[in-house]
Every structure is written in structure tokens, then in C-alpha cells.
TILUM-723085 format. One record per residue (C-alpha): x, y, z; residue number from 1. Coordinates in Angstrom, 2 decimals, always signed. Each point is the difference from the previous one (the first is absolute). Layout:
N
((X; Y; Z); NUM)
...
! end
This chain:
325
((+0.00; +0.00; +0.00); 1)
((+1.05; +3.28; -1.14); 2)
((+0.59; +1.83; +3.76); 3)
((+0.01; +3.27; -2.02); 4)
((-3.57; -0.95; -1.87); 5)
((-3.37; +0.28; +2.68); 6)
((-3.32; -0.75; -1.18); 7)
((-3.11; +0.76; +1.95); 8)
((-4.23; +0.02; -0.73); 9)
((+0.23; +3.77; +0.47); 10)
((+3.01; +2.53; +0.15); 11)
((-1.01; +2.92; +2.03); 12)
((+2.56; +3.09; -1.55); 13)
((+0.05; +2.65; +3.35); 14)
((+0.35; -1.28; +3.61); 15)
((-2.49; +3.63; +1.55); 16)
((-2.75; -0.24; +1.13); 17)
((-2.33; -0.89; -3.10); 18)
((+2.55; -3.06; -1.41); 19)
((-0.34; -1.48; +3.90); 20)
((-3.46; +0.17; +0.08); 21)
((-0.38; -1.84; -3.40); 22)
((+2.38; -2.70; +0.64); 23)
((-0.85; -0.80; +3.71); 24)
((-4.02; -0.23; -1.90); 25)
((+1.53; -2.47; -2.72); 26)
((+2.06; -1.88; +2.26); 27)
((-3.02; -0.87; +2.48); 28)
((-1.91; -0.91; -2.88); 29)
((+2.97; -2.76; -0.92); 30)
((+2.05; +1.67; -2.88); 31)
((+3.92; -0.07; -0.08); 32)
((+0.60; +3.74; +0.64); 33)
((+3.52; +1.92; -0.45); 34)
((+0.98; +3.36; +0.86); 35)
((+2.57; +2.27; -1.10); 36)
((+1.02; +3.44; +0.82); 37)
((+2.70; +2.47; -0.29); 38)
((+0.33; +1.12; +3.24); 39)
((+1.69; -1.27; +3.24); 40)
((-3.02; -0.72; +1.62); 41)
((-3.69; -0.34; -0.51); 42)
((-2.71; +2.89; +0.52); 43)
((+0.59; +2.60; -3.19); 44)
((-1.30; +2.98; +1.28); 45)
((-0.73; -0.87; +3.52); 46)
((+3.76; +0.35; +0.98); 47)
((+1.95; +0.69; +2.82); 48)
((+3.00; +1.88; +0.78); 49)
((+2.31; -0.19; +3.11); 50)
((+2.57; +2.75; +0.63); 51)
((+1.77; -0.40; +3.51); 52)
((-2.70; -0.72; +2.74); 53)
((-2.65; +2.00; -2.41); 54)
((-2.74; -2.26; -2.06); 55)
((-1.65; +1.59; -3.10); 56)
((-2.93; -1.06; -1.82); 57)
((+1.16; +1.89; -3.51); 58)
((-2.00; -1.75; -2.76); 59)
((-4.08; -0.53; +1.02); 60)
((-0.65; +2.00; +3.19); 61)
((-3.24; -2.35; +0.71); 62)
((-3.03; -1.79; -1.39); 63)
((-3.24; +1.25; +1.10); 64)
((-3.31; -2.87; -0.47); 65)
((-3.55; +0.70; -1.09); 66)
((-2.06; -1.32; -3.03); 67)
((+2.95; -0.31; -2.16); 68)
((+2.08; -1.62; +1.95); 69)
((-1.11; -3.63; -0.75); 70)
((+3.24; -1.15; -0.83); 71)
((+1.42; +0.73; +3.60); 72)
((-3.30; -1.54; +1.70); 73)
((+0.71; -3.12; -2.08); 74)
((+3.44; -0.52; +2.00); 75)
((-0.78; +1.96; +2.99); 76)
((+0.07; -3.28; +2.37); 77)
((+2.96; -0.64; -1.81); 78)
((+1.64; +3.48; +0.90); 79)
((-1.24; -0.23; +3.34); 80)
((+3.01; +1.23; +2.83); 81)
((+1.71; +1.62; -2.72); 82)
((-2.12; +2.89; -0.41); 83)
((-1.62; +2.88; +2.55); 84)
((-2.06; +2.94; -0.32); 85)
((+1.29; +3.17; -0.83); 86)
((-2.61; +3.27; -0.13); 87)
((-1.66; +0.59; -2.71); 88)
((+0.14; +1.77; -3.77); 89)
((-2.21; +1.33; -2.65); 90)
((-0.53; -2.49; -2.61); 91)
((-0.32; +1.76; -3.50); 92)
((-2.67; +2.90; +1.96); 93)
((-2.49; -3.03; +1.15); 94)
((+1.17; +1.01; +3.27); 95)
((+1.67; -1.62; +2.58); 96)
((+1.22; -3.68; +0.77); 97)
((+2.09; -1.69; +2.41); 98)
((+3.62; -0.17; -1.08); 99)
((+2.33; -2.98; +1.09); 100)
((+3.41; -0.17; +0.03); 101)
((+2.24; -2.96; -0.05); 102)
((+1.70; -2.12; +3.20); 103)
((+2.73; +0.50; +0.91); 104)
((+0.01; +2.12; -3.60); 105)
((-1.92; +0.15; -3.27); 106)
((+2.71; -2.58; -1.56); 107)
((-1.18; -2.37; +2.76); 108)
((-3.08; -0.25; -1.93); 109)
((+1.91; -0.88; -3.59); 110)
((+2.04; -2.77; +2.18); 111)
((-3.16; -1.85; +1.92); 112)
((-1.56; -0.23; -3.72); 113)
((+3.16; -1.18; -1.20); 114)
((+0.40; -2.69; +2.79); 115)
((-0.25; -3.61; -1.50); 116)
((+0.30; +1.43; -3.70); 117)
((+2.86; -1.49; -2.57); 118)
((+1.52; +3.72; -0.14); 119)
((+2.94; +0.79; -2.09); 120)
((+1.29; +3.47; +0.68); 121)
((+2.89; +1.83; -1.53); 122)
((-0.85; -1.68; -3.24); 123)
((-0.64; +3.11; -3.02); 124)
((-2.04; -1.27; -3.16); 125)
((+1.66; +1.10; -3.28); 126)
((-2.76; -1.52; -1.88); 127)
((-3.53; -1.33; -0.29); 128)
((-1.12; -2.21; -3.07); 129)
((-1.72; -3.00; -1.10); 130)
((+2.04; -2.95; -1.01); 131)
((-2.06; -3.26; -1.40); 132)
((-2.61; +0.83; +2.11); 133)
((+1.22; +1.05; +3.29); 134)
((+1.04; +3.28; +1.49); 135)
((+3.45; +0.39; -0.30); 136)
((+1.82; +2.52; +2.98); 137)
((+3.40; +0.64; -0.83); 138)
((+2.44; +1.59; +2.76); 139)
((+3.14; +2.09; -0.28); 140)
((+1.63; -2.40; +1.65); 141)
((-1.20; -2.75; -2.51); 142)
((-2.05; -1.43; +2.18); 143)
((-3.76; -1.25; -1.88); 144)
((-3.21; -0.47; +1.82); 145)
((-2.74; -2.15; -2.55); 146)
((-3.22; +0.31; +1.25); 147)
((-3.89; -0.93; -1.57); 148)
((-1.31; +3.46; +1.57); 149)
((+1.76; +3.57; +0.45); 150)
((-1.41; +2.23; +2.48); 151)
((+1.74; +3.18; -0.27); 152)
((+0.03; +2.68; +2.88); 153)
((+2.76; +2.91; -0.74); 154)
((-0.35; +3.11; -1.16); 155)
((-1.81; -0.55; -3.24); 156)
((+2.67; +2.05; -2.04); 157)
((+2.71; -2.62; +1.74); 158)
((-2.70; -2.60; -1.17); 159)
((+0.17; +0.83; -3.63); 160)
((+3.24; +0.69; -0.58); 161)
((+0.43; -3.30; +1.22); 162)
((-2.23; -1.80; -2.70); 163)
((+1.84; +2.39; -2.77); 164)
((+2.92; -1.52; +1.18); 165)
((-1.22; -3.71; -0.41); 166)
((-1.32; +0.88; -3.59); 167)
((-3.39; -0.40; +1.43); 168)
((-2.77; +2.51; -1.95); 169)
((-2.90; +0.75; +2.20); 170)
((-3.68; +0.25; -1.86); 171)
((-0.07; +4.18; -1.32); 172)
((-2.94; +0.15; +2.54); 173)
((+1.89; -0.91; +3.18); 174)
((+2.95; +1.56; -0.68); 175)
((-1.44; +3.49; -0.89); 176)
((-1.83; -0.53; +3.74); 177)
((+3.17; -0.64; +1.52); 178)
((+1.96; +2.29; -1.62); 179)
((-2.44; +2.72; +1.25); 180)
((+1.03; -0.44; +3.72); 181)
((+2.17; +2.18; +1.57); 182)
((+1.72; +0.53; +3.43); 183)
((+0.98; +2.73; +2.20); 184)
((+3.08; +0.13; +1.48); 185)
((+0.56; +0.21; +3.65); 186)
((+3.36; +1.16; +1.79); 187)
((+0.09; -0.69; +3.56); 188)
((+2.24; +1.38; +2.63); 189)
((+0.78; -2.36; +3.65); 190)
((+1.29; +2.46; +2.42); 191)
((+0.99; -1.08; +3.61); 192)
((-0.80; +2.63; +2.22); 193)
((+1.72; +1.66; +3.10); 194)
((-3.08; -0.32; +2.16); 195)
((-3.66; -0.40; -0.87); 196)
((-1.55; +1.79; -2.06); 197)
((-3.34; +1.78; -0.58); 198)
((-2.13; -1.70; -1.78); 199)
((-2.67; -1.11; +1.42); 200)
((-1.46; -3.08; +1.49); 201)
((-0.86; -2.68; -1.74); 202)
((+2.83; +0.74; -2.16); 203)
((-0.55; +1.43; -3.55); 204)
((-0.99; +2.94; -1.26); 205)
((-0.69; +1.60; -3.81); 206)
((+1.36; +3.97; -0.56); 207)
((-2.71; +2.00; -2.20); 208)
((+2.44; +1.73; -1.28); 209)
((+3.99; -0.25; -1.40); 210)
((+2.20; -3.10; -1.19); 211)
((-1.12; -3.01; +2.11); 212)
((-2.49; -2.04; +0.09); 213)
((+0.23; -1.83; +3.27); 214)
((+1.70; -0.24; +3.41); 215)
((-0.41; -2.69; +1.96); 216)
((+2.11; -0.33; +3.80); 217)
((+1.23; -3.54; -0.58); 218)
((+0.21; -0.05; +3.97); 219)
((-3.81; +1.51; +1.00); 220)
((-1.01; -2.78; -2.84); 221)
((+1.55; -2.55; +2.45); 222)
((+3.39; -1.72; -2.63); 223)
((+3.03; +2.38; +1.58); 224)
((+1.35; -0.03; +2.85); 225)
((+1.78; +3.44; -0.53); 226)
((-1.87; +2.73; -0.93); 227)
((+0.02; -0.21; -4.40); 228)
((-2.04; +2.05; -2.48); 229)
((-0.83; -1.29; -3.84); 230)
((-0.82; +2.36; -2.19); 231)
((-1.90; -0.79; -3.02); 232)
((+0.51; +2.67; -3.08); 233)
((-2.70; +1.23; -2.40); 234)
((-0.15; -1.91; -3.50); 235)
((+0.55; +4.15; -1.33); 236)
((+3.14; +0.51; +1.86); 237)
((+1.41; -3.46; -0.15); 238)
((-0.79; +0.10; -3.90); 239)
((+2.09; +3.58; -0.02); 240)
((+2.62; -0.88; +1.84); 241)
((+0.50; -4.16; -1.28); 242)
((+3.11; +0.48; -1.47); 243)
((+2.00; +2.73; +2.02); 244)
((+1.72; -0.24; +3.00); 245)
((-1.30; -2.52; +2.47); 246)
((+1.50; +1.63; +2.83); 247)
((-1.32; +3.29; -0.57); 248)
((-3.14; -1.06; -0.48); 249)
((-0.43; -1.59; +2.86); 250)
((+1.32; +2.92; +1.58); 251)
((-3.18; +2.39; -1.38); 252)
((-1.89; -2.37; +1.55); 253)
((+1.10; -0.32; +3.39); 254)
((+0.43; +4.13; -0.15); 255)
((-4.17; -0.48; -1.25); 256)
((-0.47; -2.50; +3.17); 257)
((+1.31; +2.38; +2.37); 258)
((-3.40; +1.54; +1.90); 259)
((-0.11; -3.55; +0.59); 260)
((+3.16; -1.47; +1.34); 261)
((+0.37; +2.01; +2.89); 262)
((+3.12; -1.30; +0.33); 263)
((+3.77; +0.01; -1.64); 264)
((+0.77; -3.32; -2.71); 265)
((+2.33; -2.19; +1.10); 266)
((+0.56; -2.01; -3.10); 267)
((-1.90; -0.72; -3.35); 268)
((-0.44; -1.75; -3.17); 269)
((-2.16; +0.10; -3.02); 270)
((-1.15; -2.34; -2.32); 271)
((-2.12; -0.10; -3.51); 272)
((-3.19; -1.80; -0.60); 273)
((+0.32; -0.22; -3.73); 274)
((-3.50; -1.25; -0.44); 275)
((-1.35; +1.26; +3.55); 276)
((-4.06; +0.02; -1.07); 277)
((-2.05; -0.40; -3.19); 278)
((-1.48; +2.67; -1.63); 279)
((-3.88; -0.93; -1.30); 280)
((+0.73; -3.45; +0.21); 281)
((-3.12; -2.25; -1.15); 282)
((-3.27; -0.62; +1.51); 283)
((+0.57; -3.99; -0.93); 284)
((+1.99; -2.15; +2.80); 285)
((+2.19; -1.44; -2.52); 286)
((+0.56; -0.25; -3.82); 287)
((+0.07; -3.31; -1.49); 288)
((+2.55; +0.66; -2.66); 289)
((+0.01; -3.20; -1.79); 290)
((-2.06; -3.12; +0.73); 291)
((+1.99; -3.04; -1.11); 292)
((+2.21; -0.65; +1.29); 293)
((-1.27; +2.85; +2.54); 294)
((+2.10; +3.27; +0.80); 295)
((-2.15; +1.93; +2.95); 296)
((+1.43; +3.63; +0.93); 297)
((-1.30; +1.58; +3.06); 298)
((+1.44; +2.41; +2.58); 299)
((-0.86; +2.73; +1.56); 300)
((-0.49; +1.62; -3.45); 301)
((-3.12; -1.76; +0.34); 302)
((-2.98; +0.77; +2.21); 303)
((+1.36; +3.33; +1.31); 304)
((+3.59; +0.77; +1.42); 305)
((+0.54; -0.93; +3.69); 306)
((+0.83; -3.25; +2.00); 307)
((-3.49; -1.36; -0.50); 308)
((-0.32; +0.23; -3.77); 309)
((+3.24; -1.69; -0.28); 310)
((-1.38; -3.13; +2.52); 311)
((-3.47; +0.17; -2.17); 312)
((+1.77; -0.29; -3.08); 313)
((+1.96; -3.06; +0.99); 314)
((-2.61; -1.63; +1.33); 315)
((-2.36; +0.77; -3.15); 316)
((+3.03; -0.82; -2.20); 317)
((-0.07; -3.36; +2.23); 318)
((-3.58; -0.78; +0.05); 319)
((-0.31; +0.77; -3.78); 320)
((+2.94; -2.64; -0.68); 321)
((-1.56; -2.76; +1.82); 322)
((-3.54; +0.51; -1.49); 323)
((+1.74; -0.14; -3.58); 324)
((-1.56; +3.84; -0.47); 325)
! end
């Protein structure tokens, strides 16, 4: 047997939050499921970030539940002890529902999902194509995952570029819908502060006005242990200011954060969500992109951006798979 050669019933591209829903569905249901992803780790956007004794929640702040939020419900026994409430939000102006925040953090969430899952991580796909049949998944590394079934879960421009690569030529149709989706960018500052700072309680807070988006108090939300501030950029200014200087970036913004702080930084970093949320993503759960064999794409491009659409879409994406729909 070829030890570089894996084949699975379904190949789930993207270990967040949408790919783990999908295969944890298949694999109860009795299908051989694989998982690949770039990263170190599992959880996509719900990601954590350590910097001395400070813990920052950087990607997904929280998920909040409510009507749309089947895909979390469906797993919620599953998730139970690894997630807690955390106040509350405005959902899209249909007022407010509970918020809830992961235990210890939000990548705590990503990991119980993950737990008892055939996970390969650190593995980039080059290419995606059909060979005789089968769904062919080529890695830089040379590494080829053959599957009957694709579900794939990254950013939808990642998504195509992949089946250009594998020579595969998606129905006009599709592709023109998928082509249409774009993301905002996010930058995001972690500072570690001198003492606590002002925001306040239960930890987050959005600025009417100016260059960021959100502040959330990593250590009012319950994950530091120091006092730690993340601050979440507008798509406008991290759009602007994408390709110049990192550092003084994130120095606008923590100058912008100030009335907040209350206190000196210590230390900081910043990092860039490339693909940080969809912009009018579709009303459909998931796109089945070709039936046979079948290539599902879903996300949270799908359903409306947020924690929840991504766990509805992997569960639909799931769900449609084993019905043969």
C-alpha cells in the first residue's frame, strides 16, 4: 500500500467549524471520513492566541443561538462543558440573543468537534480534480487523498482556485455564484495590558464611530489570566491599510482603542484574517457543485456569516450527502 496514497468515502477540505460539523455527521452515519487542513491546529476562525500569561480569542469573538442556529443545537450535547454563556449581541437588528463563548477558549470548541475525527493537519491541497471517477486531492507535499465525495469548507475563492488547479471546470452556473462572493478583511490587534482596562463587563464592546469594530477584554470574558484586549478592525480600514505596514497599523488602532484601555500596553501583536467574513454570501446552506461523483461546498459563505452559519452549512452539506440530495 502506497503510505503516501489515502482513500476515504468523503474528504472533508477545511478542519473550522463547518468541515467538523460535516464530517463528525458523515462519520456517525458510517462513512470513511478524512480531514485535511493547512493550519497547525483545528478551529479556522475560532482561534486562539497566547502571548506570555495573556489568552486571546483573535479570530470569532463568540457564537450567539436562536432560530438559525440549528447546526449548533444539533451537537450541543456534544459541546456540552466546552462552552458557557457570554452576554448577549444583536443578531442582524432582530434584536438580542444570548452569546456563548468557548471553554477554556473558542478553539476549545473546534478541538471537542474534532475529538475522535481522522484529522490531518498541516497538509495544503495544491489541487482538486476528478480522476476515473473519484476525487482526486493533491498536496504540496505530494501527498493524494481519493475520495467518492468532496465536501469543501474554505474560503470559496481558496475553493476554486483549487479545482482550476486540478483542471476541474465547474458548470457556468455555479461558478458565476461562487465567483460572486466576496470577503472582508479583518486585521486584529492582541495587546497585553498593564492593568485592566475599561471596558466593560461582560467583556466586549462595538465603537459607533472610528477604525474598529470590536473590543473584547479577553480577561472580563473569562480566557486570560492577565488583563488582554483584542481588537477587531473595520473591513474599511483593514481593506485601506492590507498591504502597508503591519506595525503601524496596529499602532492607529491601539492609539483608536485608547478611551478604552485605561491603561499603558505592555506588549502586542497583530495578525490578518485574509478571508475574515463573507460579504452577501447565499441564502442556500450549501451548493452542490457537481452530483456524481458529488463535490458539496459550504461554509460560512452560506446561510449568513457567523459561527452558526458555518455549523448549519456543514451539517446541511452533511445531511444533503447522506440523503443523496
Amino acid at each position: 500500500m502506497d503510505s503516501n496514497r489515502q482513500e476515504v468515502d468523503v474528504l472533508v477540505l477545511g478542519a473550522g467549524v463547518s468541515g467538523l460539523m460535516a464530517a463528525r455527521a458523515l462519520q456517525q452515519a458510517g462513512r470513511r471520513v478524512g480531514v485535511v487542513d493547512k493550519g497547525r491546529g483545528v478551529g479556522g476562525r475560532l482561534a486562539t492566541r497566547r502571548i506570555g500569561d495573556a489568552t486571546f480569542d483573535h479570530g470569532a469573538p463568540c457564537f450567539s443561538t436562536g432560530e438559525a442556529s440549528d447546526g449548533l443545537r444539533s451537537v450541543w450535547h456534544h459541546l456540552a462543558g466546552s462552552v458557557t454563556e457570554w452576554g448577549s449581541e444583536d443578531v442582524d437588528g432582530a434584536g438580542r440573543r444570548p452569546c456563548w463563548r468557548g471553554v477554556p477558549t473558542m478553539s476549545a470548541v473546534a478541538k471537542r468537534l474534532a475529538d475522535g475525527l481522522e484529522v490531518h493537519t498541516e497538509v495544503q491541497i495544491a489541487s482538486l480534480g476528478l480522476d476515473a471517477g473519484r476525487w482526486v486531492a493533491t498536496a504540496v507535499s505530494g501527498r493524494v487523498f481519493v475520495a467518492e465525495t468532496v465536501v469543501a469548507t474554505p474560503p470559496v475563492p481558496q475553493t476554486l482556485a483549487l479545482l482550476e488547479a486540478g483542471g476541474f471546470v465547474l458548470a457556468d452556473g455555479h461558478r458565476t455564484r461562487l465567483a460572486a462572493i466576496g470577503y472582508d478583511r479583518c486585521l486584529t490587534v492582541m495587546a497585553v495590558l498593564e492593568n485592566p482596562s475599561l471596558v466593560p463587563p461582560p467583556g466586549s464592546l462595538s465603537p459607533v464611530a472610528g477604525p474598529i469594530e470590536r473590543i473584547t477584554d479577553n480577561r472580563l470574558k473569562g480566557i486570560s489570566a492577565v488583563p488582554a484586549v483584542t481588537l477587531h478592525a473595520t473591513p474599511g480600514f483593514s481593506l485601506e491599510h492590507w498591504d502597508l505596514d503591519r506595525l503601524e497599523s496596529g499602532r492607529i488602532l491601539l492609539e483608536a482603542a485608547t478611551p478604552w484601555l485605561g491603561s499603558a500596553v505592555r506588549t502586542w501583536q497583530i495578525h490578518g484574517w485574509r478571508y475574515g467574513r463573507p460579504r452577501a454570501p447565499l441564502a442556500c446552506r450549501h451548493l452542490l457543485a457537481h452530483a456524481s461523483p458529488a463535490l458539496v461546498v459550504a461554509g460560512d459563505a452560506f446561510g449568513g456569516p457567523g459561527v452558526d452559519a458555518a455549523a448549519g452549512s456543514g451539517a446541511a452539506a452533511a445531511a444533503a450527502i447522506l440523503s443523496g440530495r
